[in-house]
N, C-alpha and C positions, 0 to 999 in steps of 0.2 A: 504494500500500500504506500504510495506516494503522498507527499504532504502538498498540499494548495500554498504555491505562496505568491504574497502581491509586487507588481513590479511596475516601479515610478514612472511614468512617461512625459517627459516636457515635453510642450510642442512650440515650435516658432513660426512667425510668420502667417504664409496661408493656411497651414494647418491650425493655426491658433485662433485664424479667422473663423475658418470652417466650421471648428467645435463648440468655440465661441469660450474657450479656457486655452488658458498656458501650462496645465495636468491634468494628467488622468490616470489612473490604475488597472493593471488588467489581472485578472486571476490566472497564474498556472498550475496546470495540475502534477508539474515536477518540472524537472530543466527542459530547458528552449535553445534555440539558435536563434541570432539576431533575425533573420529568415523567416523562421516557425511564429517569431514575434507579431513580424509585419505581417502576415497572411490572418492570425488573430483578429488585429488589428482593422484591417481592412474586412471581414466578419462583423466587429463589432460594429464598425462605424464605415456602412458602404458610401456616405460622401466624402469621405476623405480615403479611398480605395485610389482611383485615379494617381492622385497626387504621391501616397504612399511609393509607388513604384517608382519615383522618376526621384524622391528625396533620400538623404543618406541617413544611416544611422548611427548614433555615435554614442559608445557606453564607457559609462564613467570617463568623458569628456574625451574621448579619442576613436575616431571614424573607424569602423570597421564593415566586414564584409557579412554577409548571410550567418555564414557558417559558423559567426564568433557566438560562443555560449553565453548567455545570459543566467546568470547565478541570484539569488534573493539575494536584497541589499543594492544590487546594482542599478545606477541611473542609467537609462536610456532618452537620448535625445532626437526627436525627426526634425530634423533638417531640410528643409524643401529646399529646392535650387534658387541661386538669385541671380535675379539680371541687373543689370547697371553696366555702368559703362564712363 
């Protein structure tokens, strides 16, 4: 039996617009990939599904790819892309 544990998610940007918060918690029901996150994620909240895909994610304040584990305790960040110029 696996233990449920919550896992912090800041959002910036258009995702922050989207949701209409800069946090939100998602429940897991034991370890994740950065990966297994975002598809959650985009489950939980299909208007911000879109945008999920094209944003990076960055745990405990350093970009990572899918594959990085996501452990209780750890922040994760979605970061949408930015334009300017």
């Amino acid at each position: 039996m696996s233990a449920t544990h919550r896992i912090r998610i800041r959002l910036f940007a258009q995702a922050r617009d989207i949701l209409g918060t800069g946090e939100i918690y998602v429940d897991c029901d034991g370890p994740a990939s950065a990966g297994e996150l975002r598809s959650r994620l985009a489950d939980l909240h299909p208007d911000l599904a879109p945008l999920l895909s094209r944003s990076a994610l960055a745990v405990n304040l350093e970009y990572v790819d899918d594959a990085r584990p996501v452990k209780p305790g750890d922040e994760v960040a979605v970061v949408p892309p930015v334009a300017g110029g």
